[in-house]
N, C-alpha and C positions, 0 to 999 in steps of 0.2 A: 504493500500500500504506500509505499514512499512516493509512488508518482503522484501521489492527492495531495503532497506538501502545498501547490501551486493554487488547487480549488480552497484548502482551508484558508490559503492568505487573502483568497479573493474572498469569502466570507465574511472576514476581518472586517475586511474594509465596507462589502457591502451593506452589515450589520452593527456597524461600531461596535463591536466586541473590543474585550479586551485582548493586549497583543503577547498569547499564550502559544509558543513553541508548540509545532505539530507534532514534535518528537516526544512531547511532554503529557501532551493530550492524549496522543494515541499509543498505548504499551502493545504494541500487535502481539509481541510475544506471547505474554499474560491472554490476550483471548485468541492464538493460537494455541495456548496450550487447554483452556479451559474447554472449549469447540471443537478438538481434536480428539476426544476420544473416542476409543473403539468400542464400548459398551454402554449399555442403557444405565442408567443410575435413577434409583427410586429412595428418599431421603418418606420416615415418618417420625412425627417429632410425638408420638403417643408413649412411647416410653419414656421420656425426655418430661412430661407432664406425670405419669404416675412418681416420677421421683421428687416431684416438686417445683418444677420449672413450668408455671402455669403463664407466665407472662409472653408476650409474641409481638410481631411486628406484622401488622398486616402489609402484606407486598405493596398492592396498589397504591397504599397510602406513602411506603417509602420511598416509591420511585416520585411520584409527583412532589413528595419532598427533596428529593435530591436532584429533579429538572428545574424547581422553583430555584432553589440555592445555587445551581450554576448560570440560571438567569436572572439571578440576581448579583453576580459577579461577573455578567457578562462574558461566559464561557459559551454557550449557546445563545440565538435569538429567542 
């Protein structure tokens, strides 16, 4: 993905964003490795609440919290 250096600068500028390195922004690595695997993975968190861990984060609500915080830093439009 290094050829998108050139679209996020035109972003930048499109969107007055703040001026945050694409190298910084984007870890391809990190979601090359996360996206890359070979097996299905099934995650429950039911045992995790019989031991006492009753508290959670509802998903939905953490992304729109953390799209809001990066446009509110001016990382995204």
């Amino acid at each position: 993905m290094a050829d998108k250096e050139p679209l996020w600068n035109a972003m930048i500028e499109k969107y007055g964003l703040a001026p945050h390195p694409y190298q910084k922004i984007a870890p391809w690595g990190f979601g090359d490795f996360v996206f890359s695997w070979d097996y299905d993975m099934f995650a429950d968190g039911s045992k995790a609440r019989r031991f006492g861990f009753h508290e959670y984060v509802d998903t939905e609500v953490m992304f729109l919290n953390i799209f809001e915080d990066f446009r509110r830093r001016k990382v995204i439009p």
